[in-house]
N, C-alpha and C positions, 0 to 999 in steps of 0.2 A: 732643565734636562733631567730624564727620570733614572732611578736606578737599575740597570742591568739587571743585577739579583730580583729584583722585584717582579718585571717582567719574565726572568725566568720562570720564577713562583708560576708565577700568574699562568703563562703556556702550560708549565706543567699540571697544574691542577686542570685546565680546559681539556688535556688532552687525557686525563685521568678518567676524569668524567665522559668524554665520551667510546672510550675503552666500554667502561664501563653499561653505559645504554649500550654500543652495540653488542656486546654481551649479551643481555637479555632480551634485545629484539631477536636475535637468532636464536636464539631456547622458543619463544613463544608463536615466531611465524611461521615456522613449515608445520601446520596442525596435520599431522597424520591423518587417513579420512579411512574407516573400513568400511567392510561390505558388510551387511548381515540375508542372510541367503534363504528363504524359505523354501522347501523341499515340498517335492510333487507326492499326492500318495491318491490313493483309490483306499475304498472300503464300502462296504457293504448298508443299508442302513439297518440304525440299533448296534452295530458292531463300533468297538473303538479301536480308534487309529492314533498313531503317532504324529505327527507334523515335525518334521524336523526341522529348525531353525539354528543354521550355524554361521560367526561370526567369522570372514576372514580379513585376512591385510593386518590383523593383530604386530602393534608396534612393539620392537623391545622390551618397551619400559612398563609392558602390557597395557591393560584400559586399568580407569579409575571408577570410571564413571558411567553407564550406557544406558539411554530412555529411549523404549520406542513404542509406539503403537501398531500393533495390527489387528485389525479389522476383518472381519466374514462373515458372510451368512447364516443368521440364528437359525435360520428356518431350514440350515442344512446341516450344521454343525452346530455340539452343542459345546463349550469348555467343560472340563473337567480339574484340570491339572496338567501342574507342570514341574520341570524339574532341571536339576543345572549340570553339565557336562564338565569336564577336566578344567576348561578354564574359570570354575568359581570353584575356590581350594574352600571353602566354609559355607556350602549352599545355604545351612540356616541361617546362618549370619550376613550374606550378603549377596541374597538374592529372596526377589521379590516379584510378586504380580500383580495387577490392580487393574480385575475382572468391573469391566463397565457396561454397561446396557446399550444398546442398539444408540441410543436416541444421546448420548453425552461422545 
């Protein structure tokens, strides 16, 4: 016959543990999802234009982290530059572009 005390241990630690996993599965499953919005514009050619790209559905706990590629017509747009709005508080520091050629 086993000891009472033991088995208590024993449930309690199992049920510690899974306190504890379901914990962290609900921090990590509901992944937030935003939009990022690219803005219509006209311009002339030779004349430079704005493109405006803004990020909505921003969660509380703000972003960390954001990669994305966009792509267009060399032959119609050329890049120049770009620059970070309200939500990057340190643009030198933590924002970046990585101008690539047609063909990568």
């Amino acid at each position: 016959m086993q000891n009472p005390r033991i088995k208590h241990k024993i449930l309690s630690v199992i049920l510690a543990v899974c306190y504890i996993i379901s914990s962290f599965s609900i921090q990590f499953a509901a992944t937030p999802q935003v939009d990022i919005i690219i803005g219509s514009i006209q311009g002339s050619p030779g004349s430079t234009v704005k493109v405006p790209i803004n990020i909505e559905n921003i969660p509380g706990i703000g972003i960390n982290n954001c990669d994305f590629t966009l792509k267009f017509d060399s032959n119609v747009l050329e890049f120049d530059s770009f620059e970070g709005g309200s939500i990057v508080p340190v643009p030198n520091a933590n924002l970046s572009a990585n101008k690539a050629t047609d063909d990568t």
